[in-house]
C-alpha positions in Angstrom: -19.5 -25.5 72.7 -17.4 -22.1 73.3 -19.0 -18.8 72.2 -16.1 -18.6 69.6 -16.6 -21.8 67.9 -20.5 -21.1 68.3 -20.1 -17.9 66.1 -17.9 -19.3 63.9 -19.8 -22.4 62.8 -22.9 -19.6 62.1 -21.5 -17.6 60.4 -19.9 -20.5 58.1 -23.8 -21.4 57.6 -24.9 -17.7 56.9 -21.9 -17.2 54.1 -22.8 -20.7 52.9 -26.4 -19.6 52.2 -25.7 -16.5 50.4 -22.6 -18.0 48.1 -25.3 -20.8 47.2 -28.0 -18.1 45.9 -24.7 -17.5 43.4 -23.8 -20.8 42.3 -27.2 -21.9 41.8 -27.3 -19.7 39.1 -23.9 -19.8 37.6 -24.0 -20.7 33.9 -22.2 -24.1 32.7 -19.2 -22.0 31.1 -18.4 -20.6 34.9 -18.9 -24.1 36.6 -16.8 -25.3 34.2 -14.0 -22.7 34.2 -14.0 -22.8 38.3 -13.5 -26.5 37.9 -10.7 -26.7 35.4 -9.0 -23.9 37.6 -9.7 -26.4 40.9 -7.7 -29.0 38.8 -4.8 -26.9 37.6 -4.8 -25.1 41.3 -4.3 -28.7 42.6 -1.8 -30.0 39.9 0.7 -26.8 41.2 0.0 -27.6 44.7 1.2 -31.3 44.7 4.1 -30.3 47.2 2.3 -28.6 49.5 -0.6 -31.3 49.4 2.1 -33.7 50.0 3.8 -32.2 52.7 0.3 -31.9 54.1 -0.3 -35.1 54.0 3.1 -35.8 55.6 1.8 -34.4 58.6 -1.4 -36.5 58.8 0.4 -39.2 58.2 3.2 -38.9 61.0 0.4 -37.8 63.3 -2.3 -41.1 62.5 1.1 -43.8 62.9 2.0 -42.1 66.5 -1.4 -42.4 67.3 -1.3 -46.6 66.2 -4.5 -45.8 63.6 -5.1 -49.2 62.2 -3.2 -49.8 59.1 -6.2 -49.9 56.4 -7.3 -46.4 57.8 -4.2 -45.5 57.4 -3.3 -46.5 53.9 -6.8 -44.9 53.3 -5.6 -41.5 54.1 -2.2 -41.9 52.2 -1.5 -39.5 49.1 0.8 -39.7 46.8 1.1 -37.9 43.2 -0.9 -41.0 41.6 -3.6 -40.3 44.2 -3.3 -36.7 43.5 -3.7 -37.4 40.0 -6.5 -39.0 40.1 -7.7 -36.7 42.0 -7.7 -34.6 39.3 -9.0 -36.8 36.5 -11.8 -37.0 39.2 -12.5 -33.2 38.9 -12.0 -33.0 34.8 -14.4 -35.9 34.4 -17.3 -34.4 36.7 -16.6 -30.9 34.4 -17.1 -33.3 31.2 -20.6 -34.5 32.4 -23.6 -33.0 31.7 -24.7 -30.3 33.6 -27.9 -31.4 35.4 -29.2 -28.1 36.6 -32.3 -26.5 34.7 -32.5 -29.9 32.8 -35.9 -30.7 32.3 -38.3 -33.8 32.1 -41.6 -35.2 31.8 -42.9 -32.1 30.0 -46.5 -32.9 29.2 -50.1 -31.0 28.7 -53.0 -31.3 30.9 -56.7 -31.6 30.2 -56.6 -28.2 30.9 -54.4 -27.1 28.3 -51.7 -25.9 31.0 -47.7 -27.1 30.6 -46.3 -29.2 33.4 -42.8 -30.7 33.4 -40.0 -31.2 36.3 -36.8 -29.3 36.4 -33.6 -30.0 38.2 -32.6 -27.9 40.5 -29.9 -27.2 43.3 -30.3 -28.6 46.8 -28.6 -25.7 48.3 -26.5 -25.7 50.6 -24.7 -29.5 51.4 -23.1 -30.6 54.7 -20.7 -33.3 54.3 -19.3 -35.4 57.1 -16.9 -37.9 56.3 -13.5 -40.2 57.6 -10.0 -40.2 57.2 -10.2 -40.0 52.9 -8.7 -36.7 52.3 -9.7 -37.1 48.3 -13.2 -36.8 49.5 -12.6 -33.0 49.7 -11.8 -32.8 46.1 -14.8 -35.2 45.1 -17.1 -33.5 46.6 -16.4 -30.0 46.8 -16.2 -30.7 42.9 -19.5 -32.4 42.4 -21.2 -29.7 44.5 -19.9 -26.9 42.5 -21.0 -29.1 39.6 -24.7 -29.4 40.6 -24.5 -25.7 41.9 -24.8 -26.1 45.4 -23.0 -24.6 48.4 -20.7 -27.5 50.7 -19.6 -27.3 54.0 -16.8 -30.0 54.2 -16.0 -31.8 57.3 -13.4 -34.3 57.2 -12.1 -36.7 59.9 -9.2 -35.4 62.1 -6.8 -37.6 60.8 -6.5 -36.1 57.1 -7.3 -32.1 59.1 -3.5 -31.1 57.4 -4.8 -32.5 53.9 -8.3 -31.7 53.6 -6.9 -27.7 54.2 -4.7 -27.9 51.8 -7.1 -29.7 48.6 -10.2 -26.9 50.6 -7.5 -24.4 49.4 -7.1 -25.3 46.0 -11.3 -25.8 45.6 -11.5 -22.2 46.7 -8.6 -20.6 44.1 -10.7 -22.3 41.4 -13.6 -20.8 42.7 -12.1 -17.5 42.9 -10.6 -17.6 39.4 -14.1 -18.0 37.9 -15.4 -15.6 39.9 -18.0 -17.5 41.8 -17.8 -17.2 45.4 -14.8 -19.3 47.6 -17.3 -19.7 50.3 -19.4 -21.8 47.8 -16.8 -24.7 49.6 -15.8 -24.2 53.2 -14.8 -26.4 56.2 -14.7 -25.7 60.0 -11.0 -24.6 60.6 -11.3 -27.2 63.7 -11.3 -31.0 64.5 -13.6 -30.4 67.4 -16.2 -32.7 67.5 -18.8 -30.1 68.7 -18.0 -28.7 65.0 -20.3 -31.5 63.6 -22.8 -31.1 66.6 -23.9 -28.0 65.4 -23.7 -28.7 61.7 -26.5 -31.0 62.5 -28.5 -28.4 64.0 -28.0 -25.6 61.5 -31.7 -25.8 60.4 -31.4 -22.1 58.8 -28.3 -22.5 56.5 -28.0 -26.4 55.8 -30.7 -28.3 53.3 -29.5 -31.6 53.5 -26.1 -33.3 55.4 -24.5 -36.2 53.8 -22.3 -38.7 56.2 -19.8 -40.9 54.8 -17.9 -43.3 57.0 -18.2 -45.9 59.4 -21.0 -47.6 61.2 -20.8 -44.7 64.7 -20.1 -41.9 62.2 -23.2 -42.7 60.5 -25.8 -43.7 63.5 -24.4 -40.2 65.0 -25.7 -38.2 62.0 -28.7 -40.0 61.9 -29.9 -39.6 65.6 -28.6 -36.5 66.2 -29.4 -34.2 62.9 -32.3 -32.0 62.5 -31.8 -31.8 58.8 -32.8 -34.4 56.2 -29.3 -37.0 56.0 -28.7 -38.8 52.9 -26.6 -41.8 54.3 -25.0 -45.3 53.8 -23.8 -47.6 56.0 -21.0 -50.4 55.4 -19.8 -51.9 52.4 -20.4 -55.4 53.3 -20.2 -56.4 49.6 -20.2 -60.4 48.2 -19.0 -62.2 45.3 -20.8 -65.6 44.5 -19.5 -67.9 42.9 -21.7 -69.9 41.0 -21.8 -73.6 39.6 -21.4 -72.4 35.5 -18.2 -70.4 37.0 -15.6 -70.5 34.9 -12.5 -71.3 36.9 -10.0 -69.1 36.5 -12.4 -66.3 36.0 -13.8 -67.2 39.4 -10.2 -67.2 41.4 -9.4 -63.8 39.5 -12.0 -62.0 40.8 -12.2 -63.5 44.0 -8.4 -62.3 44.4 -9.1 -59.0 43.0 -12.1 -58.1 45.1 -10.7 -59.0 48.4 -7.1 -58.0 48.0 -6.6 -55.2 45.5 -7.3 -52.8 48.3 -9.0 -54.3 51.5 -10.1 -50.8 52.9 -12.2 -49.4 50.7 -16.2 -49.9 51.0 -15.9 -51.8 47.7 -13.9 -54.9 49.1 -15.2 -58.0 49.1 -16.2 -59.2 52.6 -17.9 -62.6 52.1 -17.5 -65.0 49.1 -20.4 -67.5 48.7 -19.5 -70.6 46.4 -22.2 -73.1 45.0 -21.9 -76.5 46.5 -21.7 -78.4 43.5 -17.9 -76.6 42.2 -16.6 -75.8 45.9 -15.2 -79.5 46.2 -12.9 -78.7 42.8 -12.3 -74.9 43.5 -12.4 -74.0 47.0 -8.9 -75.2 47.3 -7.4 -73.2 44.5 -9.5 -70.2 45.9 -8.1 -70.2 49.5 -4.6 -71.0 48.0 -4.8 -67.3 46.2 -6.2 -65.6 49.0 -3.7 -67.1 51.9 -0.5 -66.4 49.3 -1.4 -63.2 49.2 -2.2 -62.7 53.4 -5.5 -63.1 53.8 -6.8 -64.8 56.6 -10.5 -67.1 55.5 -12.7 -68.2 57.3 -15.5 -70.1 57.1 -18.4 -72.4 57.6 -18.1 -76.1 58.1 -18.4 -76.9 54.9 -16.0 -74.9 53.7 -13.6 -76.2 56.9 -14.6 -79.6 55.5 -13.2 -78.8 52.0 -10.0 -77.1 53.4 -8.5 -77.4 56.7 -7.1 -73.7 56.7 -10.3 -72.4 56.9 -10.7 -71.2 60.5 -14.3 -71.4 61.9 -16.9 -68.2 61.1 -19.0 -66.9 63.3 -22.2 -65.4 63.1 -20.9 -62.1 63.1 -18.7 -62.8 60.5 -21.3 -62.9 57.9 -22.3 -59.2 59.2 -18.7 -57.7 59.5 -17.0 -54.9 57.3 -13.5 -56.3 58.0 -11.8 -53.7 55.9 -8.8 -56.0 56.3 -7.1 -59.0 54.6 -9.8 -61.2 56.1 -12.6 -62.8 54.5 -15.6 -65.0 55.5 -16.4 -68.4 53.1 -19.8 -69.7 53.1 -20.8 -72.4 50.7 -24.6 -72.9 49.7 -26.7 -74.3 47.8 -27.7 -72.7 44.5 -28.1 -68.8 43.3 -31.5 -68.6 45.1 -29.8 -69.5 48.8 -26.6 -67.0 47.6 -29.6 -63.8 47.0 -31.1 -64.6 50.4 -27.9 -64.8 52.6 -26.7 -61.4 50.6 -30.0 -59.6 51.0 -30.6 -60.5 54.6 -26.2 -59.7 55.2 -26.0 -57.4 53.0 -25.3 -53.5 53.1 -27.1 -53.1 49.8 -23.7 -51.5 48.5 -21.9 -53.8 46.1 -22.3 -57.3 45.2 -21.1 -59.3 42.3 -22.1 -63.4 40.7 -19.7 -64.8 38.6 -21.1 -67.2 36.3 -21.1 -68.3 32.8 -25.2 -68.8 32.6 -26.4 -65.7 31.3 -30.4 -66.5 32.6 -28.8 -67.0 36.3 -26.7 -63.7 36.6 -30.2 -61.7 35.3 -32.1 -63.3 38.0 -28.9 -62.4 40.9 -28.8 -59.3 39.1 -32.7 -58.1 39.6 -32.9 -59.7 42.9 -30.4 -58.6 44.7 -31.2 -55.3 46.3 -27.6 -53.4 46.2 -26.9 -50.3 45.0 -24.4 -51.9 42.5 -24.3 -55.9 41.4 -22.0 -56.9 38.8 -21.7 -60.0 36.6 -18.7 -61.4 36.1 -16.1 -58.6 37.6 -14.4 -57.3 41.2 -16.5 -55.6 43.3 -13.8 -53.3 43.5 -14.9 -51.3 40.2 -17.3 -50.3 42.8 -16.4 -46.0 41.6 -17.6 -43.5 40.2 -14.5 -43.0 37.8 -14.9 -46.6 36.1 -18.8 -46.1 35.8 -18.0 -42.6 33.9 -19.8 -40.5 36.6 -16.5 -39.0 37.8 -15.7 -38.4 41.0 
């Protein structure tokens, strides 16, 4: 690592530090005012986000970045919108610090409750999703903690220009713009030492794919909060209704195949696949998705190319999917938990007792019952960004 970029990254800790004794402090009336100034800095910025985002864009196709990454990193003034509906809903929540809980005497006669608190100072790490920037500068400002921002190099243009807009709001309320920063660089030695900043940094956050993540977690020095892969299921189950069960099968895989919250393996019970199968693959291959499968799936419908066993372990992030039939809900919870990435997984059933017992035995961060696995958000669970 040069001397320069040695300093730099230092000194980003040391301002990060101090701005976070500020925000960690700030009343709910400043949060809020810094935040509604982030949204209306980044409502008259659209051009310049957009050009922005022009040059990322140009830069990732010469390059030959696979297609989902790059329709990942693609904004337009409906992403840029919600971008801001992101930042307005976090303001409308609740603001967590100083809330307090389980506020209780002792035999002693003494008080004792918990409070919440600010981490401090957050280092974020993350791929190609320029909207990230917003998201999470926002929530941290939110919360009342410091960020450092890293974004991947292929949304470097964007990520400036949305860091820009997080700091106006900031100044506008008078809170501190260093309270959100980012390394001006796409060197990777940048995140190197943001995993060694022991003094500055209380906790880093990576968000990305599989090398992205085992990086952080051998390498950092700091305590990581991390997820892997969205390697999310549907199951469809015997009391299915039909059309409900194509519908959401669509949905989850094709809506948007590179986000973490696509579907990546539907299971099907053994005693409807004979009837539905077909109908299911028809949807999924009209719409360009290549399925693939296990015998009996192949069995059913001859289009079905043969799985793998790393299929059944793959984030394809891609108009592919992998078909497994089996036998009852209890055979569909053990291939998801042993598969699984513990991110999303859905059952789609019309038996209310079955979808409680998917529900509490699958151990995701999300299940759903009876819709797409791609309302896998914060936005359509009312948490905002």
């Amino acid at each position: 690592m040069s001397a320069e970029l040695k300093h730099y990254i230092s000194a980003l800790g040391q301002t990060a530090r101090a701005a976070s004794h500020v925000i960690a402090s700030a009343s709910t009336q400043v949060k809020s005012a810094a935040l509604q100034a982030v949204a209306a800095a980044t409502d008259e910025s659209r051009d310049a986000i957009k050009a922005a985002n022009a040059q990322d864009m140009a830069k990732a196709e010469h390059q030959g970045i696979d297609q989902p990454l790059i329709d990942r990193l693609y904004l337009d003034d409906k992403g840029i919108d919600r971008m801001i509906e992101g930042i307005l809903q976090v303001d409308a929540l609740a603001d967590p610090v100083g809330e307090v809980t389980g506020l209780r005497y002792m035999p002693s006669g003494i008080q004792v409750g918990k409070m919440r608190v600010p981490l401090g100072v957050i280092a974020m790490i993350y791929e190609s999703r320029p909207n990230v920037t917003a998201d999470a500068g926002g929530l941290c400002v939110k919360a009342g903690n410091a960020a450092i921002l890293r974004g991947g190099s292929e949304s470097f243009q964007s990520s400036r220009t949305i860091l820009s807009c997080l700091q106006d709001g900031l100044k506008a309320a008078g809170l501190p713009e260093a309270s959100v920063q980012a390394p001006p660089t796409t060197d990777r030695e940048a995140v190197g030492a943001l995993l060694r900043m022991i003094d500055f940094v209380d906790v880093i956050v990576p968000r990305g794919g599989k090398s992205l993540i085992e990086r952080v977690q051998t390498e950092s020095r700091i305590p990581v909060f991390s997820h892997l892969e969205g390697l999310c299921h549907t199951y469809v189950h015997a009391e299915a209704d039909p059309q409900m069960a194509r519908d959401i099968v669509l949905n989850a895989k094709m809506r948007r195949t590179g986000i973490c919250g696509a579907t990546e393996t539907v299971l099907i019970d053994r005693d409807i696949a004979g009837d539905l199968l077909g109908s299911i693959v028809d949807d999924l291959t009209d719409a360009g998705c290549e399925v693939r499968g296990d015998s009996d799936a192949q069995r059913i419908d001859d289009r079905i190319v043969p799985a793998s066993d790393a299929d059944w372990d793959t984030e394809y992030l891609d108009a592919i999917v992998a078909v497994r039939v089996v036998d009852g809900v209890e055979a569909a919870i053990d291939h998801v938990n042993v598969h699984g990435s513990n991110h999303t997984d859905a059952i789609v059933t019309a038996n209310e007792g079955i979808a409680e017992r998917f529900l509490n035995r699958v151990d995701s961060g999300i299940v759903l019952h009876n819709a797409s696995t791609q309302f896998a958000d914060g936005g359509e669970f009312g948490m905002g960004a």
